[in-house]
MISEVEX-347098 format. One record per atom (N, C-alpha, C, CB): residue in three letters; y, z, x. Coordinates in steps of 0.05 Angstrom, whole numbers, plus 5000, padded with zeros to 4 digits. Glycine has a CB too. Layout:
% MISEVEX-347098
ALAYZX ...
This chain:
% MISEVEX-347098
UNK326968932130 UNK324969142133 UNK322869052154 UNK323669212106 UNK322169232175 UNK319969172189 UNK317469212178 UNK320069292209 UNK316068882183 UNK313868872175 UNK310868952182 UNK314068712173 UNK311369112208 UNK309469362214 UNK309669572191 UNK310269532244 UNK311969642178 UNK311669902163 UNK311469872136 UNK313770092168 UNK311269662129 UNK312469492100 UNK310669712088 UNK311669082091 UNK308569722082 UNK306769942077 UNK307370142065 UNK305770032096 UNK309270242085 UNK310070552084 UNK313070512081 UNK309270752112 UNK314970382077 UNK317670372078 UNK318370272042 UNK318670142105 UNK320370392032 UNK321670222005 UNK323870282021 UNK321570321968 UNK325470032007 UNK328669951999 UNK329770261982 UNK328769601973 UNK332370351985 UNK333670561971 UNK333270411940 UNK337070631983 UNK333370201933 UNK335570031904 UNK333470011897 UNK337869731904 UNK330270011907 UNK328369931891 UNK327170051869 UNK326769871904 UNK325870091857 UNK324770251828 UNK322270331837 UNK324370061798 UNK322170581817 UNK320370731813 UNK317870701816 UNK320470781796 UNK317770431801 UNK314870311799 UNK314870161820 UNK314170151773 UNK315970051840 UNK316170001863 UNK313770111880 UNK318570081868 UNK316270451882 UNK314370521899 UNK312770751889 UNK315470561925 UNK311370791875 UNK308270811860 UNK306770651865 UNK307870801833 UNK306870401869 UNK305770201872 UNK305070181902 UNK307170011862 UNK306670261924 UNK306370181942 UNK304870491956 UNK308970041951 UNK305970741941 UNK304370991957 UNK301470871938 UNK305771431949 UNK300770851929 UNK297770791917 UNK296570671935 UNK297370601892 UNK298070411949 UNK296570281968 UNK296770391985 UNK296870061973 UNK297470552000 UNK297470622014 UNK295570822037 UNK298970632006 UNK295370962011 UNK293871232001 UNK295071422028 UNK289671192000 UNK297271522032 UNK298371742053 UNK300171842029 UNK300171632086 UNK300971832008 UNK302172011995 UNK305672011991 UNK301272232008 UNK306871772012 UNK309271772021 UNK310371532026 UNK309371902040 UNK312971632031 UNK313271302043 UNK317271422054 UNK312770912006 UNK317671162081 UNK320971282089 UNK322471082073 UNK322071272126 UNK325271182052 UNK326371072055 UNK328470862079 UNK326271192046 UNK329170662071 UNK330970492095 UNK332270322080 UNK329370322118 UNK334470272097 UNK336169982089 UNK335269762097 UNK338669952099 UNK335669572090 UNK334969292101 UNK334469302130 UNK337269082097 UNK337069452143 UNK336669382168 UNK334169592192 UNK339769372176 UNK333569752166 UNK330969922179 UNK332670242189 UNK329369712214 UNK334970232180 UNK336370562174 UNK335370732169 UNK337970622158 UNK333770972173 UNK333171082159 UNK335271342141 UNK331471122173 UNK334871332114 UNK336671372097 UNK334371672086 UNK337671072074 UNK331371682081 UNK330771932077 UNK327371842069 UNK332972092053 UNK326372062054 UNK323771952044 UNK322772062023 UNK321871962062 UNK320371932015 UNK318971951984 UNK316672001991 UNK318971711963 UNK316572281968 UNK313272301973 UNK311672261937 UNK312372701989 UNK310172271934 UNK308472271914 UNK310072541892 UNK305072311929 UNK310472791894 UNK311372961893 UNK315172931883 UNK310273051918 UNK316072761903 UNK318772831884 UNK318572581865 UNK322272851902 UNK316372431860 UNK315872201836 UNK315472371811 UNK312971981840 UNK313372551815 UNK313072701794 UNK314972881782 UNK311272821799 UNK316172981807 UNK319373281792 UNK320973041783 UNK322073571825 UNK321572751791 UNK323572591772 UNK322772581748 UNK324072311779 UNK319472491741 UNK318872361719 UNK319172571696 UNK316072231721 UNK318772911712 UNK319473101697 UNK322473111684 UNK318973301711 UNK323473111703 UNK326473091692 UNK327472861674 UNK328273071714 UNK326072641670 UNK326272441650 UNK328272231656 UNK326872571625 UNK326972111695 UNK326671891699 UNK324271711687 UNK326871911722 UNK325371431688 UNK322671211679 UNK322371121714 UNK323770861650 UNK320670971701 UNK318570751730 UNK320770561737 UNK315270501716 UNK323070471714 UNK323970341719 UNK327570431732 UNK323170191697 UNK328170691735 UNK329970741744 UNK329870731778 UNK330570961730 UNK331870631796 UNK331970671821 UNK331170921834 UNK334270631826 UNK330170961859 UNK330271191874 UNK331771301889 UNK329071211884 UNK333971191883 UNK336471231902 UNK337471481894 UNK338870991900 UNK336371661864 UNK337271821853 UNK335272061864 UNK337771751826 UNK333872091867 UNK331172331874 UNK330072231905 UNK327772311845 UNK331072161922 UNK328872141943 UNK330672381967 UNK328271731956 UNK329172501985 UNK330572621998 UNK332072572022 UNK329572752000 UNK334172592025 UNK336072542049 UNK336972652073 UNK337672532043 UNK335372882076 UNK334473122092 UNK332373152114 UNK333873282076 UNK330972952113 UNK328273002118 UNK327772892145 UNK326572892098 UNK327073182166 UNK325173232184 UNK325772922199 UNK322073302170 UNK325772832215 UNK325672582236 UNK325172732271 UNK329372372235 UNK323472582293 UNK323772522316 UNK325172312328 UNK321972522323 UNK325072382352 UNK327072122371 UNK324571972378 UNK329172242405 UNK324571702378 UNK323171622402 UNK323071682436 UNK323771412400 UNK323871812446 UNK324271872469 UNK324272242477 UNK326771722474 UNK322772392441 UNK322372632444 UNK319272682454 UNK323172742420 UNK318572822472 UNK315272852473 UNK313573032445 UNK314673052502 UNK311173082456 UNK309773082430 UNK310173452422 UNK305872942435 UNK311273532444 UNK312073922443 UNK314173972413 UNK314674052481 UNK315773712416 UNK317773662381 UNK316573682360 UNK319273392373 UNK313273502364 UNK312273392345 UNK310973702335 UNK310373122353 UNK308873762355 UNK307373952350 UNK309174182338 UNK305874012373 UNK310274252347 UNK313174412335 UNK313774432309 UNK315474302342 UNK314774212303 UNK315274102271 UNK312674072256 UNK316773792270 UNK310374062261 UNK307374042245 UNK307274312241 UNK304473922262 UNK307674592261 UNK307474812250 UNK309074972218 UNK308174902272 UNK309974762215 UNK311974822186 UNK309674692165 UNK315674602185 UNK307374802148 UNK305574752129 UNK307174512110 UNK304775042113 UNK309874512105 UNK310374262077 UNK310774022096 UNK313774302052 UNK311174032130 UNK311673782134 UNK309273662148 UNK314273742147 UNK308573452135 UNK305573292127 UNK305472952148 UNK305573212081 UNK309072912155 UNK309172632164 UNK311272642179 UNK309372412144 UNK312372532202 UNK314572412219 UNK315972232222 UNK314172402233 UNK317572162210 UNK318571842217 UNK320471912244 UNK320771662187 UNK319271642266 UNK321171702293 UNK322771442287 UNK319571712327 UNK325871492303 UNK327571382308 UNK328771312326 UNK328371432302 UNK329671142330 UNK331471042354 UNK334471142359 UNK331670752351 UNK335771122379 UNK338171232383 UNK340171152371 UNK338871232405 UNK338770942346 UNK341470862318 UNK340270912291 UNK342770482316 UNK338271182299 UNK337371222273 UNK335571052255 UNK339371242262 UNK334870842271 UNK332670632254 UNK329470732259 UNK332970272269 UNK327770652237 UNK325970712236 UNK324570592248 UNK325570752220 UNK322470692272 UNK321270542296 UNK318270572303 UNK322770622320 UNK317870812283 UNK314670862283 UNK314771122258 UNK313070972320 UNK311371202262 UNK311771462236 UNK308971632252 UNK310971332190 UNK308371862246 UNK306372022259 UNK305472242230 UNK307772192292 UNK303272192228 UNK302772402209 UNK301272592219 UNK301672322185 UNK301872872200 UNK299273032217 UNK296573062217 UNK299273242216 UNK294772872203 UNK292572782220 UNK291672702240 UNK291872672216 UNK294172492244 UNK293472342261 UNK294772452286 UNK294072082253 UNK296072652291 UNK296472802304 UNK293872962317 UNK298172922292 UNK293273072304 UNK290473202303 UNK287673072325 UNK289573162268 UNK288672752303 UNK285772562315 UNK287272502344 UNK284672192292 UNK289072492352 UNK290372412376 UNK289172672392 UNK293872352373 UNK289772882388 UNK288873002409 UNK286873152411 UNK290373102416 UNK284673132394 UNK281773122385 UNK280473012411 UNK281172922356 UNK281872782416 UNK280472522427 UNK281672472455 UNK281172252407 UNK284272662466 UNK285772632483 UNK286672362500 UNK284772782495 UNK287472332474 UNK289771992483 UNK290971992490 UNK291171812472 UNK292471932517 UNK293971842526 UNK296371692506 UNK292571722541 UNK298671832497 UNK300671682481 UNK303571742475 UNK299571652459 UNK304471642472 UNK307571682473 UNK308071652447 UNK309271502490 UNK310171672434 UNK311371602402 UNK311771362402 UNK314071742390 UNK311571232420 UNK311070852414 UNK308470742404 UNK311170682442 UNK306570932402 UNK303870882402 UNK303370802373 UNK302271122411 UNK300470622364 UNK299670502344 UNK298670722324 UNK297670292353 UNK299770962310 UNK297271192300 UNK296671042280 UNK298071542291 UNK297570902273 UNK295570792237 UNK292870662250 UNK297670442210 UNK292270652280 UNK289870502290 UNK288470792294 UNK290370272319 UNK289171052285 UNK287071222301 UNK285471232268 UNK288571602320 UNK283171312281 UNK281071422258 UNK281071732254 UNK278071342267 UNK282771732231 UNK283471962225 UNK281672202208 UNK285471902213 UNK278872012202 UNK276172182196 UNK274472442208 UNK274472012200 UNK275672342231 UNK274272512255 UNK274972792253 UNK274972412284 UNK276872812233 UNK278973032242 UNK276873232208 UNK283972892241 UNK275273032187 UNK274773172171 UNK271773222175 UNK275673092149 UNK270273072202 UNK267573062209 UNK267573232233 UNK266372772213 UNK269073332240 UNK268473522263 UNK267073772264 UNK270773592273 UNK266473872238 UNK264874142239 UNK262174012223 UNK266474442221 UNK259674112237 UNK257173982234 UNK255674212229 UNK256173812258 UNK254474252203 UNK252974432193 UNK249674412206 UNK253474402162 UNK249274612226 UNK245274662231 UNK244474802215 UNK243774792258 UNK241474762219 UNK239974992215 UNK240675192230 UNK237574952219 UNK241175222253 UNK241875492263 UNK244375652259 UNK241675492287 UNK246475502247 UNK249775572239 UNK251075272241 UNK251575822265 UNK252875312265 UNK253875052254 UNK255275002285 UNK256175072222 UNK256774812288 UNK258874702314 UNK261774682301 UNK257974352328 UNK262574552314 UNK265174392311 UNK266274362352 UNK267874642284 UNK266974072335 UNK268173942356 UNK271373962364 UNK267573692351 UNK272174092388 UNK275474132391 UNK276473832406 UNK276374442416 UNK274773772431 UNK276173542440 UNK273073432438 UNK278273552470 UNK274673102452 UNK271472872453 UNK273472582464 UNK269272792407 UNK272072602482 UNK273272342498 UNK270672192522 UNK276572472519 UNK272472082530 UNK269571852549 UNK268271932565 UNK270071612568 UNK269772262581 UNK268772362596 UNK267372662590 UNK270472342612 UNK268572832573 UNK267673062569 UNK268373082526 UNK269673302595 UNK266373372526 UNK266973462498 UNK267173722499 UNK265073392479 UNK268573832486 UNK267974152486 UNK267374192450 UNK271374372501 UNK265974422448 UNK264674552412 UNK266074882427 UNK259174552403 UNK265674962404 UNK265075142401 UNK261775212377 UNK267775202396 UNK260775262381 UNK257575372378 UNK257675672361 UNK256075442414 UNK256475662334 UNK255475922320 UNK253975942310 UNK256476022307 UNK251076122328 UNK248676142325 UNK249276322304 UNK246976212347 UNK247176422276 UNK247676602257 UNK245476782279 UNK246976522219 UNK245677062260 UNK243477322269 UNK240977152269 UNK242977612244 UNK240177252296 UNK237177152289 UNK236476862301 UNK236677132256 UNK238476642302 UNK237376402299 UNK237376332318 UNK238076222285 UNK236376132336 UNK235175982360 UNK235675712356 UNK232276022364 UNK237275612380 UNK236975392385 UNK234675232392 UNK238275382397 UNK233874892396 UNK230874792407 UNK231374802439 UNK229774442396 UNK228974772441 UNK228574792468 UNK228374532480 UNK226374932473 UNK231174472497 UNK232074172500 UNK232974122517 UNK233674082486 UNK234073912536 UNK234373752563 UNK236173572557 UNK231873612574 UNK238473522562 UNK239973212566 UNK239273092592 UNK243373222566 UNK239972882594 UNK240372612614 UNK242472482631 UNK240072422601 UNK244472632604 UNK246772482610 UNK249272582611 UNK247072312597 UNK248172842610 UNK250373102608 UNK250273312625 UNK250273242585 UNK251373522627 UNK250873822639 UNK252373922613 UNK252373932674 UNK252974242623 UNK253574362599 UNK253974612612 UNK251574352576 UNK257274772604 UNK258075032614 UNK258475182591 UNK260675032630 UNK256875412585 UNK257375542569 UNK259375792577 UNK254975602559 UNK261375892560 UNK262276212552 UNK261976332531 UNK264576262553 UNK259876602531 UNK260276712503 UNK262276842507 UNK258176872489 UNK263776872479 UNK265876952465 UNK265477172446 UNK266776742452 UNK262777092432 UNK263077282412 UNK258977412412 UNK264677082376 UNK258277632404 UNK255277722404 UNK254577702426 UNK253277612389 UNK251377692434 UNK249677822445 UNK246777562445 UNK249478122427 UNK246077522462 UNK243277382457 UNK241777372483 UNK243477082445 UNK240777142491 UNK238877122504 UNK239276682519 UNK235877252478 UNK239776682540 UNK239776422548 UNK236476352565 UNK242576392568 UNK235976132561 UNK233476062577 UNK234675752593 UNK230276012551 UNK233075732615 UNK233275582625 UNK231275602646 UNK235475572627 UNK230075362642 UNK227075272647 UNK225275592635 UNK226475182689 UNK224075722667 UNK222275932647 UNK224476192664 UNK217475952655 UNK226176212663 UNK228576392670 UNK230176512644 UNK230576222689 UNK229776742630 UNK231776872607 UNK233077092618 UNK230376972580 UNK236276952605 UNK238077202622 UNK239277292596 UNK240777092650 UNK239577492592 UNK241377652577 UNK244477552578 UNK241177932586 UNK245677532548 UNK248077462552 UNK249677582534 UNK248377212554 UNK252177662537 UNK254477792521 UNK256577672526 UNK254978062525 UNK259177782512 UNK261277742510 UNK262677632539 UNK262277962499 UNK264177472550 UNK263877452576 UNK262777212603 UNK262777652575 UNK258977192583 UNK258277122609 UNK258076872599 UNK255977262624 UNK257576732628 UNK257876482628 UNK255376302644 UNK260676452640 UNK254476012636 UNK251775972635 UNK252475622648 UNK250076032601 UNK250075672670 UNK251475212677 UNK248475162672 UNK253175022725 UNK248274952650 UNK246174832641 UNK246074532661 UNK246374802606 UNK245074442689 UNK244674182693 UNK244273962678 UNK243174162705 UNK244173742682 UNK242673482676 UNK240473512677 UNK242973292690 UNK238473512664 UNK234973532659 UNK233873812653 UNK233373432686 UNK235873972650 UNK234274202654 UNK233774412628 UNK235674352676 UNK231174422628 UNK230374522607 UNK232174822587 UNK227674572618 UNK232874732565 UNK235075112568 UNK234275122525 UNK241575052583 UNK234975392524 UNK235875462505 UNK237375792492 UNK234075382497 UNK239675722473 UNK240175912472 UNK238776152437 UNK243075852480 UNK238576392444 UNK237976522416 UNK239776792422 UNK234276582408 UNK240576852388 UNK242077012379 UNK239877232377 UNK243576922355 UNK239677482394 UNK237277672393 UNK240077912375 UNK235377782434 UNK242077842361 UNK242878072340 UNK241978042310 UNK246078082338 UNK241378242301 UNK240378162270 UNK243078212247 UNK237178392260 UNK245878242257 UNK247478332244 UNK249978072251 UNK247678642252 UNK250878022275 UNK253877902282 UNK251777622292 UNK256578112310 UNK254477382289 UNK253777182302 UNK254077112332 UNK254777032291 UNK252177002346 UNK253276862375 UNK254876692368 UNK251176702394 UNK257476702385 UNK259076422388 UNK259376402409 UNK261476372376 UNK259276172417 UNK259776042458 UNK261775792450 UNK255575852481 UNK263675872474 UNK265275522478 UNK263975462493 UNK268475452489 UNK263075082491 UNK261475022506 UNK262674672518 UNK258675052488 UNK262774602539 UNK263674432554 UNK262174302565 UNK264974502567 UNK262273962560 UNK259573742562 UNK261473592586 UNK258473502526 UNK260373532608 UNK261073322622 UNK259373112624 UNK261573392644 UNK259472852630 UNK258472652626 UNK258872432630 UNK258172652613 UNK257172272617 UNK257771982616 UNK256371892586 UNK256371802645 UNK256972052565 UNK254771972547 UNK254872212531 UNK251671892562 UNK255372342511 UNK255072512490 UNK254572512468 UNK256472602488 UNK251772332463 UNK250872252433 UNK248772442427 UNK249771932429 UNK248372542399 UNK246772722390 UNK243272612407 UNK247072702353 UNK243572352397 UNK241672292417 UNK240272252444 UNK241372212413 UNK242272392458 UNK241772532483 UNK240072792481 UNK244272582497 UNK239672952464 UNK237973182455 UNK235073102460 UNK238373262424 UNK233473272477 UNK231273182481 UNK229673432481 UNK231073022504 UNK228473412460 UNK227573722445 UNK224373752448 UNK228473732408 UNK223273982460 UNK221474012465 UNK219474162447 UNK221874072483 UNK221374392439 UNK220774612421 UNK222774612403 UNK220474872433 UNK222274802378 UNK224174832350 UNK223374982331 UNK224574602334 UNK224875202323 UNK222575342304 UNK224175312272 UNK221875732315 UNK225875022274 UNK227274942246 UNK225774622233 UNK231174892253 UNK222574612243 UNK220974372250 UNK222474142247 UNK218574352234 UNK224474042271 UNK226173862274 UNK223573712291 UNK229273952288 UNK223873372293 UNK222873232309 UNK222473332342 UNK224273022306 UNK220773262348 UNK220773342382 UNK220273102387 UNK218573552398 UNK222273072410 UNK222772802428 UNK221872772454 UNK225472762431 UNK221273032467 UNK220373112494 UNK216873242504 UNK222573332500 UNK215473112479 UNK212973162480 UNK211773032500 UNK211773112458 UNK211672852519 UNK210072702530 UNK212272732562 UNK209472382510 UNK214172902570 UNK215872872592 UNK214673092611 UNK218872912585 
């Protein structure tokens, strides 16, 4: 058995309590069956442990009897259009890839799918995913005072949100350093500022916020929300690049003395 996957791999002949033991540690819910020689023969999830124990297997009977033999595989040498493909099917949750003798050579789950291209990595199905941080994928929507964000991509160079001001609410009145920023609304009606310049905005229009330059946006509907996709270029995209002058959600001001 390869000892990259030991983790995630049981023996067919091994027991029950085996591998309970080993999805626990694991904590992904699963694991591929294999032969010694790293065959893949099928896989176990958390799920057909339980329909056995129903049927009135013990801990101590093999899994050679309930594990599935059917199950879903890539090639190593398939791109990620297979992968994404096969994730569109809601029950399948994991991937084991294979080599051109059927051995088990890596695994891709769909998180980490997710966090891969969250983050736009560069990667092939040879790649390390048990090294991605697969958190990101449950921290990406960030609740404001004014509505909320969420993050689609985020990498070294750019980020894109999407942005939903509620009725009514206003962003602060703020400047980066280390950014610019392209807005499109998508959805409502408001009002953009930038420096002492307010332009009306709707469905459609589109807004280039510089490096330093003073902007903010407000939702002037008292009924539907503003939403804008919004696109950061950079060198630097930390909350603390926000350099807030004004706020009417009495957040800190950082740009009092500029």
């Amino acid at each position: 058995m390869n000892s990259r996957f030991e983790a995630y791999t049981v023996l067919c002949h091994e027991s029950m309590a085996e591998a309970l033991s080993r999805i626990d540690a694991n904590k992904q819910g699963f694991l591929i069956v294999v032969d010694k020689d790293d065959t893949l023969l099928g896989v176990l999830t958390d799920g057909d442990i339980r329909r056995a124990i129903i049927k009135g297997y013990s801990t101590g009977d093999s899994i050679d009897g309930f594990y599935m033999r059917d199950a879903k595989t890539v090639s190593i040498h398939d791109g990620f259009e297979n992968v994404i493909e096969l994730f569109k099917n809601q029950k399948i949750k994991f991937l084991p890839v294979v080599d051109d003798k059927n051995r088990l050579v890596n695994i891709i789950t769909k998180g980490q799918m997710h966090a891969l291209l969250l983050q736009d990595i560069n990667a092939d199905l040879g790649y390390d995913f048990f090294s991605l941080d697969v958190s990101i994928i449950d921290s990406e929507i960030f609740p404001k005072p004014w509505g909320y964000y969420k993050t689609t991509v985020l990498n070294d160079y750019y980020q894109a949100k999407m942005i939903s001001l509620k009725p009514g609410a206003r962003l602060s009145l703020q400047s980066h350093d280390h950014r610019e920023e392209h807005w499109i609304v998508v959805h409502g009606s408001g009002t953009a500022q930038l420096e002492q310049s307010f332009i009306p905005v709707s469905c459609g229009s589109t807004v280039f916020i510089p490096r330093g330059c003073r902007h903010r946006l407000t939702n002037t509907d008292e009924k539907e929300s503003l939403i804008i996709a919004e696109v950061q270029i950079g060198d630097y995209f930390g909350e603390d690049d926000i350099i807030r002058y004004e706020d009417i959600y009495g957040r800190k001001l950082t740009g009092e003395n500029r």
